[in-house]
C-alpha positions in Angstrom: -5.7 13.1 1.4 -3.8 11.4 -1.4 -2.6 8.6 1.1 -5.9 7.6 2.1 -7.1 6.9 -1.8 -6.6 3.3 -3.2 -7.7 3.3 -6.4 -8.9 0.3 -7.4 -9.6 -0.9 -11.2 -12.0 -3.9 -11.9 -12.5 -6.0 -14.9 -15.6 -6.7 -16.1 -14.6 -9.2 -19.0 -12.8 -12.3 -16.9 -12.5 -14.1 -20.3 -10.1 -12.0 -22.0 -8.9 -10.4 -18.7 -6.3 -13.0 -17.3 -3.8 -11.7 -14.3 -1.0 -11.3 -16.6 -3.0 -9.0 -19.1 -4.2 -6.9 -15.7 -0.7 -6.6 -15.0 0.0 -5.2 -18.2 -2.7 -3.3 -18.7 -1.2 -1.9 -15.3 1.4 -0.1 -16.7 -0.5 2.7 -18.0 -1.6 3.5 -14.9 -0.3 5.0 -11.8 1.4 2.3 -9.3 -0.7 2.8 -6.8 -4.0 1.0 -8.5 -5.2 -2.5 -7.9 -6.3 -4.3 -10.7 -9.1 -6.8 -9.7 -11.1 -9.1 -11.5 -13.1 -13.1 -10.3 -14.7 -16.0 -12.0 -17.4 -14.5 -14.5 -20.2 -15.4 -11.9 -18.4 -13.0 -9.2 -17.7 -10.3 -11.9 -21.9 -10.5 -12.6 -22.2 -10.5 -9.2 -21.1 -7.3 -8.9 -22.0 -5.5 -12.4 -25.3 -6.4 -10.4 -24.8 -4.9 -7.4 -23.0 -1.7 -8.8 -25.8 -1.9 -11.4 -23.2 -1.8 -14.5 -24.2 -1.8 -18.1 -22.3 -4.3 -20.1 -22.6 -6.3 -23.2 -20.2 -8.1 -25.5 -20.5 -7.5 -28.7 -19.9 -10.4 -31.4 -16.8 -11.5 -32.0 -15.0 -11.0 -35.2 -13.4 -13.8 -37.4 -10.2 -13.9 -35.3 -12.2 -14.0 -32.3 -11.5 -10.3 -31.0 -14.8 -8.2 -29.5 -15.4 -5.6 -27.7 -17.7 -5.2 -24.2 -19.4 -1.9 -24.1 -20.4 -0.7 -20.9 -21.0 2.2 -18.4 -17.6 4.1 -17.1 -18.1 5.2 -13.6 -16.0 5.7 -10.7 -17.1 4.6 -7.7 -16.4 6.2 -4.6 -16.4 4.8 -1.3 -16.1 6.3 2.5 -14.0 4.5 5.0 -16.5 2.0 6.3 -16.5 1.1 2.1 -20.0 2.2 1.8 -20.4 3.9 -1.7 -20.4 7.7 -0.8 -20.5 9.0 -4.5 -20.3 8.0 -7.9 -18.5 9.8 -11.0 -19.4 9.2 -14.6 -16.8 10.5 -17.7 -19.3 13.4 -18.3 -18.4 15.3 -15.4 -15.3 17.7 -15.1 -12.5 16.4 -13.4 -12.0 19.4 -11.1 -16.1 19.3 -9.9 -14.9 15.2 -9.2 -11.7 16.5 -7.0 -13.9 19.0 -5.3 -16.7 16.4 -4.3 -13.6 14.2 -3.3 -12.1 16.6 -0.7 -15.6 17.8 0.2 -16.6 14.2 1.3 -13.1 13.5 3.3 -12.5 16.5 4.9 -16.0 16.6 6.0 -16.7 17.8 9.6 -20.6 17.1 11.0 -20.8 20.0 13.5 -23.5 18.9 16.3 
């Protein structure tokens, strides 16, 4: 089941968020992640559609913020409809359980 995962990280804060700082944000994650993010219009785009909290806060004197904003993960069936979602309150083995329940899935007709 692991091959047919591709996890895929997105950046909601295009500003700060360059390529270069995706790619090294990258390395504190397993290699087999894709590290997206768009123009700020496409990022709102989908916050929208996903229906993501987010917000910047102020920035400080130096011009550092923060964005708050939900955590989920997102998961999607092989057509790339969303087939489940996982927030950071749930237990990481009831998340792996949903995960092979949903690929290993057999409809018996």
């Amino acid at each position: 089941l692991r091959g047919q995962i591709q996890p895929i990280f997105v950046s909601i804060d295009p500003a700060r968020d360059s390529l270069k700082a995706l790619r090294d944000y990258a390395k504190d994650f397993h290699p087999s992640y894709v590290f997206l993010t768009g123009a700020p219009q496409q990022v709102q785009a989908m916050a929208k559609k996903y229906r993501v909290y987010m917000s910047k806060a102020d920035e400080t004197e130096d011009g550092d913020y923060l964005v708050d904003h939900s955590i989920v993960v997102y998961f999607h069936d092989e057509t790339g409809d969303i087939a489940d979602c996982f927030t950071q309150s749930m237990r990481p083995s009831d998340i792996v359980e949903k995960v092979v329940e949903r690929m290993t899935f057999v409809p018996s007709y």
